[in-house]
N, C-alpha and C positions, 0 to 999 in steps of 0.2 A: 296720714302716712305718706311720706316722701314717694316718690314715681321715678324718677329724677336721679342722676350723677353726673357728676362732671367727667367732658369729653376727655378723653385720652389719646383724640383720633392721629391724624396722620403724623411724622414728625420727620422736617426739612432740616438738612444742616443750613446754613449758612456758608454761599461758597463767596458773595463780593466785597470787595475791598475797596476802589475809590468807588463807587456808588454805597457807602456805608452806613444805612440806614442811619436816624434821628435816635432810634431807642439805645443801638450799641452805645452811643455817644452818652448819651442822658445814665444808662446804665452803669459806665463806666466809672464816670463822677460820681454818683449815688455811691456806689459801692465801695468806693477809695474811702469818700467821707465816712461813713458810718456802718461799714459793713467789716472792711480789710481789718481792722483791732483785730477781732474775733477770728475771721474765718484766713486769716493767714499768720496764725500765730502759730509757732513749731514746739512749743514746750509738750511735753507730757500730759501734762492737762489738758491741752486743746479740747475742749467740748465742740465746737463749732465746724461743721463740715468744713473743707476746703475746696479751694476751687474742681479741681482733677474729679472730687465728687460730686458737684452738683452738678457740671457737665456730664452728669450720668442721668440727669432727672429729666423729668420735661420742664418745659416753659409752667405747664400749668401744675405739674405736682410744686414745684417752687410758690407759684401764687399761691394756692390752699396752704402750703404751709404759714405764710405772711398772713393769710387772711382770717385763716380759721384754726392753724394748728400750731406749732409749739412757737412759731415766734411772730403768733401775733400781737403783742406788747410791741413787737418793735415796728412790725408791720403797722401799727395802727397812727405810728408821728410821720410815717408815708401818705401822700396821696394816692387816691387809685391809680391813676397814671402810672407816678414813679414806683409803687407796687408792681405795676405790668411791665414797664422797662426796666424793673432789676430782673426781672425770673425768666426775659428774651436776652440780657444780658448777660447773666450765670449760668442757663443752661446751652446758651447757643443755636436755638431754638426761637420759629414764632409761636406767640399763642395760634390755635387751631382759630376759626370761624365761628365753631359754633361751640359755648364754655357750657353747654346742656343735652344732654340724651334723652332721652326715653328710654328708662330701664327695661330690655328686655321681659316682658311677660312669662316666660321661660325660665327667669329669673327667682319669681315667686312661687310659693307651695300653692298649691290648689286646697289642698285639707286645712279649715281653721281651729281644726281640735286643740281645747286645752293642754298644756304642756302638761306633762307624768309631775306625781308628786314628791317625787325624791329627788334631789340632790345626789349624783356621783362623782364628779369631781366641783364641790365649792369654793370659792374663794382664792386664795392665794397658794394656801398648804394643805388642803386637802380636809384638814384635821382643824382643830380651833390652836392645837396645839403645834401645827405646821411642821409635819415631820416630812413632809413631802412625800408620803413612801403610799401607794395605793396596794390595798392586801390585792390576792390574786383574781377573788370571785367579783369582786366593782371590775378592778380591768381589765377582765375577759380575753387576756393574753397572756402566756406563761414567757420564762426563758429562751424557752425550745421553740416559739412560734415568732418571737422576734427576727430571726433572718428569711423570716418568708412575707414581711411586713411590703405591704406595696400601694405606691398612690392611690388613692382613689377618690380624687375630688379635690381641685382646688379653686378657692374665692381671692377675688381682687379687692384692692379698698382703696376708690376711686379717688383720685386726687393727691395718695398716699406717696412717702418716697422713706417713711421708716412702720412697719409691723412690728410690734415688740411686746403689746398688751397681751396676755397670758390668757387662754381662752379657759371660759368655764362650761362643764357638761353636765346638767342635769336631766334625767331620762333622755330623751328624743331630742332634746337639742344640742345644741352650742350656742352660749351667749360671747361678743367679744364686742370688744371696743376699739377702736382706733384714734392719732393721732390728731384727726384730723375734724375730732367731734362727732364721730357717729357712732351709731351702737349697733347691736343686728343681733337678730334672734333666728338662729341658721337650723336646719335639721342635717340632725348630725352625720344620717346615713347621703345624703343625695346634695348636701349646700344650701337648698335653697330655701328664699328668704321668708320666716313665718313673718316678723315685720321687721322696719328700721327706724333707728329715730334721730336727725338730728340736734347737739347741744350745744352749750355755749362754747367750750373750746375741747382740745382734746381730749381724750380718752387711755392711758397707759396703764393703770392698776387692772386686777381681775375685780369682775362684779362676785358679790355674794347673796344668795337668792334666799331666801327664808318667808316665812310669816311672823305677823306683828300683831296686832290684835284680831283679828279675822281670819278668815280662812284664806283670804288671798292668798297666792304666792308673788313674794315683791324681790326686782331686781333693785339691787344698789350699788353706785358708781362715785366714784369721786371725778372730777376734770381739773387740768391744769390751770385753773382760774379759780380755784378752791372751792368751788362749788361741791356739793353734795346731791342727790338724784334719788329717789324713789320712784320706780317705773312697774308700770303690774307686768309683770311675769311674762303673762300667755298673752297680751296686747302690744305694748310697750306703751302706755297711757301713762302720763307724769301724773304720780301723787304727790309729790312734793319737791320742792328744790328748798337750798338751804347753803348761804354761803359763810363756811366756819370760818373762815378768815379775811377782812376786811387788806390785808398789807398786799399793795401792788403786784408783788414779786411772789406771794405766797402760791402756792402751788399742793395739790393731793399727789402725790405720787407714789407711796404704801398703799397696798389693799385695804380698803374698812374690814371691820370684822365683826361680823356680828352674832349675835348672843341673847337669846332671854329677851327678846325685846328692845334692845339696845345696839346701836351701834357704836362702833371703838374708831376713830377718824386718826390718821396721824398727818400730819403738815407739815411741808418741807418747803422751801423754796429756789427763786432762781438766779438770786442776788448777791451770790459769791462771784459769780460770772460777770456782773454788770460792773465790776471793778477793774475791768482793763480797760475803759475809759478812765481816766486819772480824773476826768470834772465830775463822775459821780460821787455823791455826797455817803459815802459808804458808812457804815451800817446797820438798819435797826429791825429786820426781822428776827423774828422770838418763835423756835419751833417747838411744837404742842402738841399734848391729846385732847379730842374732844367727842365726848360721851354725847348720842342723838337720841331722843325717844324713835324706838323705828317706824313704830305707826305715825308719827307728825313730825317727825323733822327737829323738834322743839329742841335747844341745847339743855342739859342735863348736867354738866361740867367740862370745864376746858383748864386744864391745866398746861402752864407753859415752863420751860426749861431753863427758863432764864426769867426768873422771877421781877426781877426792876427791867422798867421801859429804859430802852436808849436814850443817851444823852451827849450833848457836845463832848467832844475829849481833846481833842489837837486839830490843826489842818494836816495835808498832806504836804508834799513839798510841789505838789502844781497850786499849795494855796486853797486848794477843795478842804471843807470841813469836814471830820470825820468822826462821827458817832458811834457810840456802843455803850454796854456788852451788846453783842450781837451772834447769830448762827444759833449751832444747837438743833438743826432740823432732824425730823425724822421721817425718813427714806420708806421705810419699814414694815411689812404688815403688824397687827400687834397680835401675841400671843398668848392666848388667856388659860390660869393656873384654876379650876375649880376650889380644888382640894384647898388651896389658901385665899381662894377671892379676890386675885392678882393676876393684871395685866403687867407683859415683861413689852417695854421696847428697845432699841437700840438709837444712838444719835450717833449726829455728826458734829465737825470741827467747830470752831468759833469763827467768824468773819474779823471780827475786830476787836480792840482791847479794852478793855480786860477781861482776860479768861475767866471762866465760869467752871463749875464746880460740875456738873452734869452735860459739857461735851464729851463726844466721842465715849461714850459710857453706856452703859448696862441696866435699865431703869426698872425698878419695880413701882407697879400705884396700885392702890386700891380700887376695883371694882368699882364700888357702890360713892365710890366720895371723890374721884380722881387725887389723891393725897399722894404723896411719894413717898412709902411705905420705906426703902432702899438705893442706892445707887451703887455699881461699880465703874470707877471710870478708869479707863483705860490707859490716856495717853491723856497728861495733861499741857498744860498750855501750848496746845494746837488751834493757835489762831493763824487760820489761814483763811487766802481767798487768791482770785485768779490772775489778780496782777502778779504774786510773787513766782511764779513760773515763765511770766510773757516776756519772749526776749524781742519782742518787736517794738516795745515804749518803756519808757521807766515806769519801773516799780514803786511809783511815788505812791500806792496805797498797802504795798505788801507792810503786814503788820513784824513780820519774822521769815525771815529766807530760808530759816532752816526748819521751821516747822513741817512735820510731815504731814497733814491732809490724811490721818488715820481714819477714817467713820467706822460707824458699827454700820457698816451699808446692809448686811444681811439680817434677816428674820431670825430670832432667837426660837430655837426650838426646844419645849419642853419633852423630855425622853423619858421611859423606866428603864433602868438597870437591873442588871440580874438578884442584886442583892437587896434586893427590895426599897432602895433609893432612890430617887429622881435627881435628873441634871439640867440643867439649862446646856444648850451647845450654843455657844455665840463666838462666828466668824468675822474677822476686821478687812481694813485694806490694808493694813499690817502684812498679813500673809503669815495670823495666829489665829489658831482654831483654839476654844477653851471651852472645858467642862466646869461650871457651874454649880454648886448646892445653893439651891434657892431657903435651903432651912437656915442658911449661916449668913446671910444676906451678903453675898457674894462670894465667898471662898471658891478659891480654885481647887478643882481636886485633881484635874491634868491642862495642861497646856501644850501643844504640838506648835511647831511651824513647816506649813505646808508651802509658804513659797516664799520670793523676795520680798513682796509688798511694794507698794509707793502711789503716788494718788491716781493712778490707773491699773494700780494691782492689788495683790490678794485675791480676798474671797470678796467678790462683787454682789451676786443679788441672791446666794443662798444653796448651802448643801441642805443633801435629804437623809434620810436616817429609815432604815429598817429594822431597828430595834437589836443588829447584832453590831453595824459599823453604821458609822458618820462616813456620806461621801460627798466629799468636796470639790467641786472647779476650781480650778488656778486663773486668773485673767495676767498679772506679772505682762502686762504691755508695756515695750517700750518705744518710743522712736526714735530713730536714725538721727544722731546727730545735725543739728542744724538743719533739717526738713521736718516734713509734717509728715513723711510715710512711718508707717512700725517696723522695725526689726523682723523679718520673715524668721530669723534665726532663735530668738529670743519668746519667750510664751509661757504658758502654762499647761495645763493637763488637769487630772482628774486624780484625786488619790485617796484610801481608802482609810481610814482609823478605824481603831479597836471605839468602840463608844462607851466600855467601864476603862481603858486603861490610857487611850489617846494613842497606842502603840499603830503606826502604820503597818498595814496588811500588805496593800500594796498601792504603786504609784506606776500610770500611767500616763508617760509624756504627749506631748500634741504629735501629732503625728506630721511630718516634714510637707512645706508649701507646698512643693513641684514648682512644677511651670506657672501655678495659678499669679499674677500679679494683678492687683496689688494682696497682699496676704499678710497676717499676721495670726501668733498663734495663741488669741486669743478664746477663753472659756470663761466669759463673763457671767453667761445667764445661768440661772438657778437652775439646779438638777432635779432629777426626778427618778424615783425608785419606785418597782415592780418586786414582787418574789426572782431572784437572780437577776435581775438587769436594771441598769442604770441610763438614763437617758441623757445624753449634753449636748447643747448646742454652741457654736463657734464664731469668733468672727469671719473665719474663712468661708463660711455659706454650709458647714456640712453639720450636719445633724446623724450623731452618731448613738448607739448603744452598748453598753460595755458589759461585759462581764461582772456579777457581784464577787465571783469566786477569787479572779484571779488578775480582774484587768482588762482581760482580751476583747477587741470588740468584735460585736457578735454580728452589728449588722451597720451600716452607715449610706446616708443619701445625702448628693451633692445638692443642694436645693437653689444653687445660681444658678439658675434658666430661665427662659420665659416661657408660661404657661395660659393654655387654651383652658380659661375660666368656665364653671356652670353659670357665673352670672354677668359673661359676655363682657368684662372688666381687663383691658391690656396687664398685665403683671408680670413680674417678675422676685425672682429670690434674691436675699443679697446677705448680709451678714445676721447671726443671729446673736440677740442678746436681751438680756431686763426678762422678761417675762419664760419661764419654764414651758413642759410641753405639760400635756392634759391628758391622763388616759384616763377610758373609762367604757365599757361598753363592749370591747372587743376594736376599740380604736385608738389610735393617738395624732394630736393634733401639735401643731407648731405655727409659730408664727414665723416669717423669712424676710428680715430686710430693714439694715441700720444703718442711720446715717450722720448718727451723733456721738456721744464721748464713746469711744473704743472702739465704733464702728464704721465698718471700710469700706463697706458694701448697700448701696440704699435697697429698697423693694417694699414690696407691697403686696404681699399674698400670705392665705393662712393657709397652711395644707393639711388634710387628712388621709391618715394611713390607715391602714386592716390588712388583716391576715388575705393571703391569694388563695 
């Protein structure tokens, strides 16, 4: 067990000019070369902080990103050196003295009791069928108790400059994961750490905790290096690792889901992006499911989406070759149907040509054989990737300018109707919400459109359902003409469907930036439903609760501040988004701080709330 985080300690701006240090210089080039593509592109798509953000970071949450969290692939064609003078160079900032602490002792539980044996909020949706919605008695908070919801505990995640992984609560804990490769087994009432475990890279799905053949209870994680994680429960001792996908760029970013024994993997990657360089050889990742025995890790079935391996097709016009069919990832947790022995997931676009028949689509497999049982696809030939947006190089790899970048980014949730039916609800970045009969192997039986859409909008990481409405976030991000800020003016919201008829109940706007800069009204992250109240989080830092009735919010906290941690970690809030909040207990948890596509605001903190 780790002892150990990295410092966060003092932080110096930079006041000299001709005495200008060796690093700004070295940093400067570094970053022109091989950093500005990405992180000074102004299109819509921008994934990649800009500079105005990561002069919000430290020198050393910068490094841990390169070195250990989401971009260390790129971090890794760096030297340590020039690692270090890019992250004194982007945040403005020296690294500290000392890159090591000694964890507060204050920090850890005294008690090493086994953790309780149930599960209350697991996984990604709650449900195997991901409605997001917690009945009243798990989340030991009604309607009425929600505006009297107040802090009580918040944790740091050392080294961190985005929180986004969705925390899970099983009795007396909190398990979560971060960015930055760690994991932490918290108690839920007081923070503090039962253990922690560092992994190979980051951390952004929710773990799901179950038993496998024994009686253990085992957590499971995927990382952004497509590894797979089997960790005991109440220790965090590795039973297994297991990496489902061997392609460079692959990446776990959907929850696993587990089942019976079995884990449901989904694999997405990060190589639509790696095409605003024009010399990358764009593209031959193939996104997949893959079935794990739980007890050993062993693969089971892996079925992929794109059935023929890439192959040469044309060069680009830099002369780069380019490869495919390609894309097809899945974002997604998977949602499993008992009644018919069917796992539902959702994909994304194509990268390169030729279009494939199960992008951007609706997938059904079978359980027991991983077969593809079904398809509905949504939008077809949507072959896209990141050069066709970037107005700062030529588009020498966009496949089609006009393709819209539709995914099925959200979780398909299987629902009952009143009429003794069932639906699938699957949301796009379309910015269309559809009702599903999984008996007709796709048929629609409503379609709504809840917002603009475009490849920073729509429905992003997933509405919840209480079994009378489907309620959805809007994300509809745009940005400002020829800059890299968003539109304070422009956004999304939150709005309610009938769930037998798609009819909207009602629809609540983002509520206006203020003074806040920079802002955008962005409602990315997946929602969360209680008996009357709905949960959303924003890009603009605030974490709000709504009304199921009518709309109205019932209670809201600004979470961009810096806050005096239980586990002695500098932090702060910053935009929220990807991962939902977690009730359960008589609590609710969030994560606060993003610094990647849609988001504006970096940070690094989880917070927990309860009744006062």
């Amino acid at each position: 067990m780790r002892h150990w985080i990295l410092s966060l300690g003092a932080i110096y701006f930079l006041t000299t000019t001709a005495s200008r240090p060796l690093w700004a210089q070295d940093g400067a080039a570094l970053y022109r070369n091989h950093c500005a593509i990405c992180h000074e592109a102004v299109d819509e798509e921008a994934r990649a902080p800009g500079r105005e953000v990561l002069r919000e970071m430290s020198a050393e949450q910068i490094l841990t990103t390169l070195e250990r969290g989401v971009m260390r692939s790129q971090g890794s064609e760096r030297s340590r050196a020039e690692r270090r003078a890019l992250a004194e160079f982007l945040s403005a900032k020296p690294l500290t003295d000392e890159s090591q602490i000694l964890m507060p002792q204050s920090a850890f539980c005294n008690s090493g009791a086994d953790a309780p044996a149930e599960p209350t909020w697991n996984g990604w949706g709650v449900t195997i069928t991901n409605t997001r919605f917690q009945p009243g008695a798990a989340a030991g908070i009604s309607a009425n108790d929600v505006p009297r919801l107040k802090l009580k505990w918040a944790f740091g995640f050392p080294g961190a400059s985005s929180a986004s992984a969705q925390p899970v609560v099983r009795g007396g804990r909190a398990y979560v994961g971060s960015w930055e490769g760690d994991v932490y087994s918290l108690d839920m009432k007081t923070g503090c750490i039962h253990w922690m475990i560092e992994v190979e890279a980051g951390v952004r799905s929710a773990i799901s905790i179950g038993k496998a053949s024994d009686d253990r209870l085992t957590a499971y994680f995927g990382d952004l290096a497509a590894n797979m994680y089997a960790v005991d429960a109440a220790n965090g001792k590795q039973l297994w690792k297991v990496k489902v996908d061997d392609y460079p760029w692959a990446r776990i970013t959907g929850s696993p889901k587990l089942y019976e024994g079995r884990l449901y993997v989904p694999v997405s990657s990060r190589e639509e992006s790696q095409v605003r360089d024009p010399r990358y050889p764009c593209c031959r990742f193939r996104g997949s499911v893959v079935a794990l025995d739980a007890a050993t890790g062993k693969q089971l079935w892996k079925t992929y989406l794109i059935p023929e391996v890439a192959r040469p097709t044309q060069k680009n016009r830099s002369g780069t070759q380019i490869w495919g069919p390609a894309g097809a990832a899945v974002w997604v947790s998977p949602t499993i149907d008992l009644k018919r022995n069917t796992i539902y997931i959702g994909s994304g676009n194509n990268y390169s040509p030729p279009a494939t028949s199960l992008s951007d689509a609706l997938i059904a497999l079978d359980m027991d054989s991983g077969k593809i049982r079904w398809a509905r696809q949504w939008v077809e030939n949507d072959i896209w990737n990141a050069s066709c947006t970037t107005t700062n190089i030529e588009p020498s790899t966009c496949p089609d300018e006009d393709a819209p970048d539709f995914d099925m980014a959200s979780s398909p949730m299987l629902v009952d109707l009143k009429d003794g039916r069932q639906a699938l609800i699957a949301g796009l970045k379309s910015g269309v919400v559809y009702a599903i009969d999984p008996d007709t192997e796709g048929k629609v039986i409503w379609q709504q459109r809840v917002g603009k859409g475009g490849t920073a909008g729509g429905v992003m990481w997933g509405p919840a359902s209480d079994g009378e409405n489907v309620y959805v976030a809007i994300s509809d991000a745009r940005r400002v003409t020829g800059g890299r800020e968003y539109d304070p003016d422009v956004g999304g919201g939150l709005v309610a469907l009938n769930l037998r008829t798609g009819e909207k109940i009602w629809s609540a706007p983002h509520p206006p930036c203020g003074d806040r800069k920079p802002c955008a009204k962005i409602q990315a992250a997946a929602v969360t439903a209680i008996p009357g109240g709905v949960f959303s989080g924003s890009a603009d830092g605030h974490f709000r609760a709504y009304s199921t009735r009518d709309g109205r919010i019932l209670w809201e906290y600004d979470t961009v501040r810096e806050y005096t941690t239980v586990n002695g970690v500098q932090a702060k809030g910053g935009s929220i988004n990807n991962g939902g909040s977690a009730v359960a207990g008589g609590m609710v948890f969030t994560n606060s701080g993003y610094s990647h596509h849609t988001g504006i605001i970096p940070g690094n903190v989880l917070l927990a709330f309860s009744v006062e």
